[in-house]
C-alpha positions in Angstrom: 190.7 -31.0 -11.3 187.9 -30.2 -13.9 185.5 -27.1 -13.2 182.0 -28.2 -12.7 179.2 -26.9 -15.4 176.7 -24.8 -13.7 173.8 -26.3 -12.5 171.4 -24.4 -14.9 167.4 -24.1 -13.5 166.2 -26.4 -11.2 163.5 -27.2 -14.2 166.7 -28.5 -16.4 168.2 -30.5 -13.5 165.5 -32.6 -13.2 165.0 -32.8 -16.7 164.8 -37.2 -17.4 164.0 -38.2 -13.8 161.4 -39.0 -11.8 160.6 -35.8 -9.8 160.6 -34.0 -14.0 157.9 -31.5 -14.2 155.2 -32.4 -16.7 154.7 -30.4 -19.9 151.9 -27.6 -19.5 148.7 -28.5 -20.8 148.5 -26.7 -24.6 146.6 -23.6 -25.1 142.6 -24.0 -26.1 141.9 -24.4 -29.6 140.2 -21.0 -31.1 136.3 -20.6 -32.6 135.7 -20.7 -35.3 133.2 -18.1 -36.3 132.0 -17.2 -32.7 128.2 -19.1 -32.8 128.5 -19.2 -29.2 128.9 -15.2 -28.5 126.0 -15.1 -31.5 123.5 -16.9 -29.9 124.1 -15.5 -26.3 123.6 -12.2 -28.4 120.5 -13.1 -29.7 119.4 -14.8 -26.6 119.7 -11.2 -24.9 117.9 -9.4 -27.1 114.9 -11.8 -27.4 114.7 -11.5 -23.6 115.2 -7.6 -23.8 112.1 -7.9 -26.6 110.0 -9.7 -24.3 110.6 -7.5 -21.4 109.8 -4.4 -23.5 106.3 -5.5 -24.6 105.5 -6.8 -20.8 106.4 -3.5 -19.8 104.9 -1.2 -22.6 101.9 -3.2 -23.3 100.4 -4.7 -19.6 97.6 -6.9 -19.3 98.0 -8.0 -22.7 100.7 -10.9 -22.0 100.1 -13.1 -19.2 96.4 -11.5 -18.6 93.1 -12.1 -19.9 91.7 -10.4 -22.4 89.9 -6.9 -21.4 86.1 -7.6 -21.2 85.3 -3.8 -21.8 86.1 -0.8 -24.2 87.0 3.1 -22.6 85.0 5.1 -23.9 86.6 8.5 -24.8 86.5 11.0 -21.2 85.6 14.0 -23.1 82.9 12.2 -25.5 78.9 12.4 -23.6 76.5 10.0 -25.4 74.0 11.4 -27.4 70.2 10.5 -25.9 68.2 9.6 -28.5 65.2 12.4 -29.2 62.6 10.3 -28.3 63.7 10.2 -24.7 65.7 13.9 -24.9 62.5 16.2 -26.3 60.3 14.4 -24.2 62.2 14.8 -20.9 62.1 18.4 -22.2 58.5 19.0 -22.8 57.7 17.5 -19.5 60.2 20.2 -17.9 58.7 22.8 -19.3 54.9 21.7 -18.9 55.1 20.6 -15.5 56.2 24.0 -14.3 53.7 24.8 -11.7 54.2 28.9 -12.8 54.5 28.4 -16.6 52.9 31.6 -18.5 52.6 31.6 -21.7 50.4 33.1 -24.8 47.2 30.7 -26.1 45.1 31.1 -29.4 42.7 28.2 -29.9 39.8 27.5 -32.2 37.6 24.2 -32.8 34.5 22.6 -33.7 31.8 20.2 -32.5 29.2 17.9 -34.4 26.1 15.9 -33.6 22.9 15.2 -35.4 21.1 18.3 -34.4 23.9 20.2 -32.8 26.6 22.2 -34.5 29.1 24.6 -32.2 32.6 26.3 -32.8 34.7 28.4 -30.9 37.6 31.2 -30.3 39.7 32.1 -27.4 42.8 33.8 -27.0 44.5 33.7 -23.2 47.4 34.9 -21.8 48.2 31.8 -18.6 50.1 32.2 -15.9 49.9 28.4 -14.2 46.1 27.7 -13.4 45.5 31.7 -13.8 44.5 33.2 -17.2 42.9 36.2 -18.4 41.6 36.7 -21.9 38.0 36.3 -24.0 36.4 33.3 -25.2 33.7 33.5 -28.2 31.0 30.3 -27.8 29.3 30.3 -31.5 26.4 28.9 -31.4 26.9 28.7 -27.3 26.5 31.6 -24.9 28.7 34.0 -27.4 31.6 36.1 -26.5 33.0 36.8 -22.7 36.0 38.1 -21.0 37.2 35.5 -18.9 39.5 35.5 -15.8 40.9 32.9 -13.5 42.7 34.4 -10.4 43.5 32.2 -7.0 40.7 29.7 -7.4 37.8 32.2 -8.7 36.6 32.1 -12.4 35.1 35.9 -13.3 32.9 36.1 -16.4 31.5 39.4 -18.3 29.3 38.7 -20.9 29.9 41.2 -24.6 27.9 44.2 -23.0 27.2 42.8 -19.7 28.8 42.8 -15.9 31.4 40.9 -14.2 30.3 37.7 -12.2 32.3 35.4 -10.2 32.6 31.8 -9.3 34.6 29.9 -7.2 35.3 26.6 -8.9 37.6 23.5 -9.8 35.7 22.2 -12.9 38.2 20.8 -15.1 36.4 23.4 -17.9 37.4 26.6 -16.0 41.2 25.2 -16.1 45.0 25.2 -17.8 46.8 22.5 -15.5 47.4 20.4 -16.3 48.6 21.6 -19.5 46.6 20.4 -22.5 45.0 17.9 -20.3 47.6 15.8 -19.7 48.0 14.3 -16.4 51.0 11.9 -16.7 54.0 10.5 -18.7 52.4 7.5 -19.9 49.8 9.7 -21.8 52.5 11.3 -24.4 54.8 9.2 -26.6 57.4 10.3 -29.1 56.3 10.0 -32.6 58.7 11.9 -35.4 60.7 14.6 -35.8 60.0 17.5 -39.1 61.4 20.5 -40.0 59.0 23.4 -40.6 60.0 26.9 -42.1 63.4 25.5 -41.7 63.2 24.9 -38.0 64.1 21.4 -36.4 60.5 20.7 -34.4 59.3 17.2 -33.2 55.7 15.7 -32.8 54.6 13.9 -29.9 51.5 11.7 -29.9 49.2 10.9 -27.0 48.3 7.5 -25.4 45.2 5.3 -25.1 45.6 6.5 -21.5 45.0 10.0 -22.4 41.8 11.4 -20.9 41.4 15.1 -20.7 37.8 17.2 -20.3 36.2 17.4 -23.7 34.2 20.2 -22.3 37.7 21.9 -21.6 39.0 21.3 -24.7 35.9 21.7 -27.0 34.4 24.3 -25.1 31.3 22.6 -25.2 29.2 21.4 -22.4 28.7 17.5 -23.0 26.1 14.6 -21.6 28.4 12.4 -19.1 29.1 9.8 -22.1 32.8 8.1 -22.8 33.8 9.0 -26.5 35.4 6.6 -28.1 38.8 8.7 -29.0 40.5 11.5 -27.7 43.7 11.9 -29.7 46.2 15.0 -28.5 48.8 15.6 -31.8 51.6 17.9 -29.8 54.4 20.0 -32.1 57.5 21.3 -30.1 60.4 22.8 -30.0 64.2 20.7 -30.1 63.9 22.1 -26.5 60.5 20.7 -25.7 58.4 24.3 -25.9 55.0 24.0 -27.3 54.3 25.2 -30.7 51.0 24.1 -31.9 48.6 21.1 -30.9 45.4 19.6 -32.7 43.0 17.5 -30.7 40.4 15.3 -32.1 37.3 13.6 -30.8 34.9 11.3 -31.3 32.2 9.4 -30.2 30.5 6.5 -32.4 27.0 6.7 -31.0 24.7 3.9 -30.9 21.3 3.9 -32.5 19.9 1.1 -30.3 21.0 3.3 -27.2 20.2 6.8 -28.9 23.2 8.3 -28.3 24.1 10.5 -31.9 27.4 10.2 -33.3 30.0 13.0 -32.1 33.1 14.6 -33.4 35.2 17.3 -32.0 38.3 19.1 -33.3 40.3 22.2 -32.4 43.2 23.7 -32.9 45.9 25.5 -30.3 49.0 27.6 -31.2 51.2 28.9 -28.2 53.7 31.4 -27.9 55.4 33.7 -25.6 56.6 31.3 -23.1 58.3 32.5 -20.2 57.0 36.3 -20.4 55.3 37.7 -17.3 51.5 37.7 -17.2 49.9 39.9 -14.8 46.4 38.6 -13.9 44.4 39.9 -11.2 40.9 40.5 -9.5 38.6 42.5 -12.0 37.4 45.6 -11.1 33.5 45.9 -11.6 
């Protein structure tokens, strides 16, 4: 008796029959060149692009367009000086205590009539104390204005009072004018090397002539009263001219008229002591 050959694995002894095991599938062909792991690549960092600029720059993808510009925080817009000086002067006029130093001088003209005066006050609001010199008028006076009553001494003479609120007798309002729409901004100029602005008055501006002529005037509507105002960049008075003038009518026999006169101020702000006059 032959020995048998071993039976080998069970995958050789079905080898050619039915129950055979089929052949394993071959192996996947390589790539060539990887285009595939390329574009995935790409793919990523496109996406990694995108969601960079969402997130550094928002409101610029996906949103509408911004319909305003930030101003800079620390930046304050600059007002323009003909709103900024006059805002200024009306703070420092409309001080109902404002004091300050007044020299003035002017002139009036009519057929027949000729006048001109001085004055130098020190004002404290509607108070003053100093001396006016009527040429051609009632001459010069010491003049004070304390708590309503206007006291008078004639050069050489004595003190008399008078309680009054003629417009005449008066500093407030200042120069005359009563509101905002009276004063405009005109130009600014630079004198003696200071910045200084002028400021023009209104066809609404309608002060006393007798207040600021010092001359005492038929009830008659002149035709112009002009107020040409210099100031400070902080709105303080320097100087102011003021004109006048009245075209007259020969058919009505009124005379032609013309007034100027000329104010300088100074000392703003310093105390003024005004009081009663002793007799």
């Amino acid at each position: 008796m032959s020995e048998r050959e071993p039976a080998g694995s069970i995958i050789e002894r079905f080898r050619g029959t039915q129950w055979e095991s089929p052949p394993p599938a071959p192996p996947p062909r390589p790539s060539r060149g990887g285009p595939v792991v390329v574009l995935v690549v790409a793919i990523l960092a496109i996406s990694g692009l995108v969601f960079g600029v969402v997130v550094v720059l928002p409101g610029l993808i996906g949103s509408p367009a911004p319909t305003h510009v930030v101003a800079y925080p620390d930046v304050t817009p600059r007002v323009p000086d003909s709103i900024r000086v006059l805002d200024a002067f009306w703070a420092v006029a409309r001080d109902p205590e404002l004091s300050y130093h007044l020299e003035g001088s002017g002139s009036s003209h009519a057929e027949g009539f000729d006048a001109s005066f001085e004055l130098t006050l020190d004002v404290s609001g509607d108070d003053f104390t100093g001396t006016v010199n009527s040429i051609g008028g009632a001459g010069l006076a010491e003049y004070v204005r304390f708590d309503g009553v206007v006291y008078v001494r004639p050069e050489g003479g004595e003190w008399g009072g008078l309680r009054t609120r003629e417009a005449i007798f008066r500093q407030v309002p200042f120069m005359g004018l009563d509101g905002r729409r009276e004063l405009v901004y005109d130009a600014s100029l630079v004198d003696g090397g200071e910045a200084l602005h002028r400021l023009v008055t209104t066809d609404f501006y309608a002060p006393s002539v007798e207040r600021m002529l010092d001359v005492s005037l038929l009830p008659l509507r002149p035709d112009s009263r002009a107020l040409e105002l210099i100031v400070t960049d902080e709105g303080v008075p320097v100087r102011a001219t003021f004109t006048c003038l009245l075209e007259g009518s020969l058919v009505d026999g009124i005379p032609r008229f013309e007034g100027t006169a000329e104010y300088e101020f100074s000392r703003f702000g310093e105390p003024v002591v005004i009081q009663t006059p002793v007799p």
